[in-house]
C-alpha positions in Angstrom: -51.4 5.4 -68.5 -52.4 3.1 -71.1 -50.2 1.9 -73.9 -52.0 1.3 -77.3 -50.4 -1.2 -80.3 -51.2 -0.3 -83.3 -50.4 -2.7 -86.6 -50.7 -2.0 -90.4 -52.6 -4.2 -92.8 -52.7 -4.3 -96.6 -56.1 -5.0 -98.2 -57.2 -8.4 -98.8 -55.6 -9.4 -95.1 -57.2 -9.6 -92.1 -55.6 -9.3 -88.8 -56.7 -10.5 -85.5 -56.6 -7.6 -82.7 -54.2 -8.4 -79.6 -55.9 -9.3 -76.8 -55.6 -7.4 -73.2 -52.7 -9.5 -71.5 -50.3 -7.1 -73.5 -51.9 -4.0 -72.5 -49.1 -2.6 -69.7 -50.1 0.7 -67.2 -47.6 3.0 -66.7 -47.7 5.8 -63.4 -47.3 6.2 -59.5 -50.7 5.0 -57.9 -51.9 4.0 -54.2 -49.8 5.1 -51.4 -46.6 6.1 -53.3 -48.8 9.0 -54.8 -50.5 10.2 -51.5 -46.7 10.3 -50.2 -45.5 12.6 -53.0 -48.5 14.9 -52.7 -47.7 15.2 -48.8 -44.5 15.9 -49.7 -45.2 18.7 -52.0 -47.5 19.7 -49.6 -45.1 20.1 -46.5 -42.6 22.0 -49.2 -44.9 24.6 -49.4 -45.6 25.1 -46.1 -41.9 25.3 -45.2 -41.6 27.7 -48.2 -44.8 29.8 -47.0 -42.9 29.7 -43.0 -39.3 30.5 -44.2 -41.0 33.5 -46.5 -42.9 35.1 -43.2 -40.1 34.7 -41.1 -38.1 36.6 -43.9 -40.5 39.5 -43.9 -41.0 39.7 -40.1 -36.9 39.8 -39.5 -36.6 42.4 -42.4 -39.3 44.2 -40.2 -38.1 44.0 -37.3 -34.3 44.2 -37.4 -35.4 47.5 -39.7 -33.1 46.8 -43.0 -33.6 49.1 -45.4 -31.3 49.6 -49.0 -29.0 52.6 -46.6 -28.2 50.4 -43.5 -30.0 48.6 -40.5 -32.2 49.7 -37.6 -30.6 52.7 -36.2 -27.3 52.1 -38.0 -27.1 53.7 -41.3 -24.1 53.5 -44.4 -22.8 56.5 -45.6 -19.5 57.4 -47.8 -18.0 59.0 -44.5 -18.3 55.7 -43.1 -21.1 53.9 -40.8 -23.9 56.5 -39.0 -25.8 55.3 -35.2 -28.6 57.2 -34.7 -30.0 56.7 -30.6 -28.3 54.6 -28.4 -26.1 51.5 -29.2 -24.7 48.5 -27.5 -21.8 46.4 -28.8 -21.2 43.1 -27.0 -17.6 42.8 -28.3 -14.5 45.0 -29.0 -15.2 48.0 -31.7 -12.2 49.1 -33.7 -12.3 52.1 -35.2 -10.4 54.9 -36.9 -12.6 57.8 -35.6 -15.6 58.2 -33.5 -17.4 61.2 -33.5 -21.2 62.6 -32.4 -23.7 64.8 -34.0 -23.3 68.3 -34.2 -25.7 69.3 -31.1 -25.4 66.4 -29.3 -22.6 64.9 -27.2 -20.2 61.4 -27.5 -21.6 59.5 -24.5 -19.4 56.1 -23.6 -21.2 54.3 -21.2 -20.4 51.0 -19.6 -21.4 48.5 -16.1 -17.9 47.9 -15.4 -15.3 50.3 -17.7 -14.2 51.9 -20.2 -11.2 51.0 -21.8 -9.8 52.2 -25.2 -6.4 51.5 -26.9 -3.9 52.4 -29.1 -1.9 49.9 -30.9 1.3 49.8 -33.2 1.5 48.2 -36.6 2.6 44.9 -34.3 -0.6 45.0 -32.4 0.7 46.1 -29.3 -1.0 48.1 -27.1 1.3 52.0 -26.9 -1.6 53.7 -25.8 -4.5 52.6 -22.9 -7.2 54.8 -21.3 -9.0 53.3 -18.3 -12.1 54.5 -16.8 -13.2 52.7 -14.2 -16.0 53.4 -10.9 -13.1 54.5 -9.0 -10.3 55.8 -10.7 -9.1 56.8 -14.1 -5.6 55.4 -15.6 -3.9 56.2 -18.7 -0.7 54.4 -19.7 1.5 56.0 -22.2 4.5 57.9 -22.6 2.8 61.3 -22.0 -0.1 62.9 -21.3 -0.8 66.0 -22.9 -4.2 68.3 -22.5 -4.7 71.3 -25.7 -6.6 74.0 -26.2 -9.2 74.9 -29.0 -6.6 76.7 -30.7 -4.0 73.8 -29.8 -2.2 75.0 -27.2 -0.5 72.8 -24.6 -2.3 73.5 -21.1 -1.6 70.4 -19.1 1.6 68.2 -19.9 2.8 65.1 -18.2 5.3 62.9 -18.9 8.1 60.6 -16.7 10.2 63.7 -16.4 8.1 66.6 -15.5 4.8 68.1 -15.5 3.9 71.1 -17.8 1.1 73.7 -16.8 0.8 76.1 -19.8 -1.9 77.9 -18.5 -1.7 81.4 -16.9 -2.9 80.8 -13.6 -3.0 77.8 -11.8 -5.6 78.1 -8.8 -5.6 75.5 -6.1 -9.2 75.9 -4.1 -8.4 73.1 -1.2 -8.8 74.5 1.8 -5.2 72.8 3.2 -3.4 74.6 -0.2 -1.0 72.5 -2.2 1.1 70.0 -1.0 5.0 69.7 -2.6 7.2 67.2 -1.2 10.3 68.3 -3.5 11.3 71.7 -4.7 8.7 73.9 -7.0 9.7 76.5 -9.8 7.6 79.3 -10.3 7.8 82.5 -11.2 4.5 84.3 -9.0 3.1 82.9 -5.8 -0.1 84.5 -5.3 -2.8 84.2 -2.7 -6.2 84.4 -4.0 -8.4 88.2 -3.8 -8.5 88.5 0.4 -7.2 85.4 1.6 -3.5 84.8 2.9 -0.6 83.7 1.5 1.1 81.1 4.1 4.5 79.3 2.8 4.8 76.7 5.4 7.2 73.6 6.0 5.9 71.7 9.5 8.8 69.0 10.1 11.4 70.6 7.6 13.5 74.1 6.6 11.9 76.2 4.1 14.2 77.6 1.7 13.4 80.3 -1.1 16.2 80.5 -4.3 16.5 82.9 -6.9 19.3 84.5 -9.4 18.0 87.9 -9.2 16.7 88.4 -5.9 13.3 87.5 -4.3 10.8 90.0 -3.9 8.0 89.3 -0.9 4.7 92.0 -1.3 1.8 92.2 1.0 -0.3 95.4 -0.2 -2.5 95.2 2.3 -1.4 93.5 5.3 1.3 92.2 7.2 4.1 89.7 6.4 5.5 87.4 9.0 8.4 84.8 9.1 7.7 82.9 12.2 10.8 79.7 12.7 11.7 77.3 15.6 15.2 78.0 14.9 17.3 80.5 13.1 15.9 83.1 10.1 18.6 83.7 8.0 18.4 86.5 5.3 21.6 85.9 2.8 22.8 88.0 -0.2 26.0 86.6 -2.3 25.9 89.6 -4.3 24.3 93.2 -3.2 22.7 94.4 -0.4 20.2 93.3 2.0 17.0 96.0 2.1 14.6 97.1 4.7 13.0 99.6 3.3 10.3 101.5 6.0 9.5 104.4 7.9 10.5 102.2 11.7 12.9 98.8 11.6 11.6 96.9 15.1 12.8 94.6 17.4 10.9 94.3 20.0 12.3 91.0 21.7 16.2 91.7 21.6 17.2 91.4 25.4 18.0 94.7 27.1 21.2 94.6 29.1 21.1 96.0 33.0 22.9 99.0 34.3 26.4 97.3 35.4 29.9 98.9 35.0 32.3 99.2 32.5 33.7 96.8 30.3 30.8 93.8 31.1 29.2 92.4 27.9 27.1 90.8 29.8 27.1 88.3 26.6 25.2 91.0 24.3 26.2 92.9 21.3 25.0 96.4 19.8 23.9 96.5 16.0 25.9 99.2 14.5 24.9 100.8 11.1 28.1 102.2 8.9 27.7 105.1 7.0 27.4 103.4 3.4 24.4 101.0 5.4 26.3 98.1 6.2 25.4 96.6 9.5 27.5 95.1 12.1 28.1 93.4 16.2 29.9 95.3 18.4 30.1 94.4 22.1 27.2 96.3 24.2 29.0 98.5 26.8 27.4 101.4 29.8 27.1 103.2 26.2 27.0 103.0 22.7 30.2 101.1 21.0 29.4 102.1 17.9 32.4 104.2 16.1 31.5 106.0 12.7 35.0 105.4 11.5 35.3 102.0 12.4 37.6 99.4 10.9 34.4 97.6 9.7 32.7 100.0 7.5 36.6 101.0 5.7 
């Protein structure tokens, strides 16, 4: 830039002009101004880069004004659509699929999810794991549609609500305490076996305990002693013929030897008692017994 003086003169006075020495130029020139045009120049391209990488994550991370990629923001909350994979812990209040589609939680290692108090402690954990499947809590409880408890667990006793409870092993069930059940039942043509290898088996009940084969046989086969015990009413055998086949037979001897064996004797109001075998039968209707 050139800078210009300029002086007035009044008629009748002549001025000289100034000369060249106080003529100053003002600007950038030389290699000062082919640095800032460089540097303009590289600002633009940055801008131009930084634009295209813009447009090219927008496309490929798929944002869009409702959400990103597959994930989409709704007033119920945040939507997935296809599968997803989160690095780090999810919180959540609910997690639920699609209508016609299922929840699948899928993982390399586990599946852990927990439950925590106001305190952040953990009151609640479900573990599935490539071998085994653990749940920590206070109890366990398994509903129906409709609510219903069907499967109850807790560190005092276990709960079936169902109906039925069917056991298709082919060695049964296993108990090693006591069980309380109304019905034992053997499934449609198998056999019922009750069985206690090393032990006693022992069957309780208030009101009496009722054993039904309707098609079949029912045997009570022990090591030691069967004992049949009543503490108030009568003990029942109800059939056409009462056997026993392996009660020892004593032999022909004379009178007055036991022999060690005793005669079942049958009073008239059914009660059943020993007398001494004898050459004949010892049994007296009248006896002392049956008064």
């Amino acid at each position: 830039m050139v800078r210009e003086q300029y002086t007035t003169t009044t008629p009748g006075t002549s001025l000289e002009r100034p000369k060249n020495e106080y003529i100053y130029k003002i600007g950038i020139y030389g290699w000062r101004k082919r640095c800032l045009y460089l540097f303009v120049l590289l600002l633009l391209i940055i801008l131009v880069v930084n634009f295209s990488l813009t447009i090219w994550i927008l496309k490929v991370m798929w944002f869009s004004p409702t959400g990103m990629g597959h994930l989409r923001v709704t007033k119920e909350g945040l939507r997935l659509e296809g599968e997803s994979e989160f690095l780090f812990p999810l919180y959540a209040k609910e997690i639920h699929s699609r209508v016609d589609s299922s929840l699948l939680l899928q993982s390399t290692h586990n599946v852990t999810v927990n439950a925590r108090n106001s305190n952040g402690e953990v009151t609640g954990r479900l573990n599935v794991g490539p071998k085994m499947v653990e749940f920590h809590s206070q109890q366990f409880q398994i509903n129906s549609k409709d609510g219903k408890p069907l499967f109850t667990v807790d560190e005092n006793e276990v709960v079936i609500g169902t109906e039925k409870l069917r056991v298709t092993g082919p060695e049964g069930a296993l108990f090693e305490h006591s069980v309380e059940t109304p019905l034992v039942k053997a499934e449609a043509f198998k056999q019922l076996r009750l069985e206690s290898p090393t032990r006693s088996l022992s069957m309780d009940a208030p009101r009496g305990i009722n054993i039904k084969a309707q098609a079949g046989n029912i045997e009570a086969l022990s090591q030691m002693d069967i004992k049949l015990h009543s503490s108030d009413g009568v003990l029942l055998l109800d059939a056409e013929t009462v056997r026993l086949p392996k009660l020892p037979e004593g032999a022909r001897g004379g009178s007055g030897i036991s022999q060690g064996l005793y005669e079942i004797c049958v009073c008239p109001d059914g009660k059943l008692y020993l007398s001494v075998a004898g050459v004949g039968s010892t049994c007296q209707e009248y006896s002392r017994v049956c008064q």
